[in-house]
N, C-alpha and C positions, 0 to 999 in steps of 0.2 A: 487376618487383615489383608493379606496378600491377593485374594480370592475374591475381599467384597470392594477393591479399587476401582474407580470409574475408568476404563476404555483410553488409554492414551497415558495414563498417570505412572509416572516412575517406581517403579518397586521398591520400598525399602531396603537396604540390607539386612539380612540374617539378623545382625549385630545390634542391631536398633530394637528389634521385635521382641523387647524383655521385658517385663512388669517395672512400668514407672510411673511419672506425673510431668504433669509443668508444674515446674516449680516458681512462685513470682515472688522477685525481690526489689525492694524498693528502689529507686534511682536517688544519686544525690543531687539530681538537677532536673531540666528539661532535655527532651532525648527527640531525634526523631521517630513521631508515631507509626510509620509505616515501617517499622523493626520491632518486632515485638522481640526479638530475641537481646536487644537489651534489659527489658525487666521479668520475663519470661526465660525459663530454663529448664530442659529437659534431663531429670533426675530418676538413675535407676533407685528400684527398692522406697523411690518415696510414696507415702501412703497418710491418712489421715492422722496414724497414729504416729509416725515415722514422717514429722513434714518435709525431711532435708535430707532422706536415708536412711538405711539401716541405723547409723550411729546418732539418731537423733533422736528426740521426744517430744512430746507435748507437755511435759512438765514445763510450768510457768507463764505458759500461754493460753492461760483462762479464758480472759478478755480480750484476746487477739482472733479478728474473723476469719470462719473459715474459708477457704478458695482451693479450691481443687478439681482438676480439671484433669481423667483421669483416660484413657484408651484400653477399652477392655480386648480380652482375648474373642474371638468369634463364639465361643462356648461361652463363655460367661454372659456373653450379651444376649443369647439365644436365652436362658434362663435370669436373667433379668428382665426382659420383656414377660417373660411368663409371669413371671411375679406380679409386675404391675399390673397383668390385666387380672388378676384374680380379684 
């Protein structure tokens, strides 16, 4: 990720660059729109199966939509795109 940053753009730390998601969680009100880091949260180890972490599941959440919004590693993306154009 480091590598494909546009010209000018901050580099992450180390510490950030680990397999996660954003995670969204509801608000109990109205919030300002320009923070999305109120209903949006960045969650190591969360995954489709795993929506909230390691220590969680998708048991019970049948009927609950999916949303996942995911940042892959440079490799993975590189075969990822291979896939889709096949």
């Amino acid at each position: 990720m480091k590598q494909t940053l546009p010209p000018g753009t901050a580099k992450p730390p180390d510490s950030m660059l680990v397999e996660a998601s954003l995670v969204f969680h509801q608000t109990s009100g109205a919030v300002d729109l320009r923070d999305y880091s109120q209903w949006w949260s960045w969650v190591k180890d969360a995954s489709w199966k795993h929506p909230e972490g390691l220590n969680s599941s998708i048991k019970g959440k049948e009927n609950c939509p999916v949303v996942l919004l995911k940042i892959l590693k440079p490799s993975i993306q590189k075969g990822q795109r291979k896939a889709t154009t096949r």
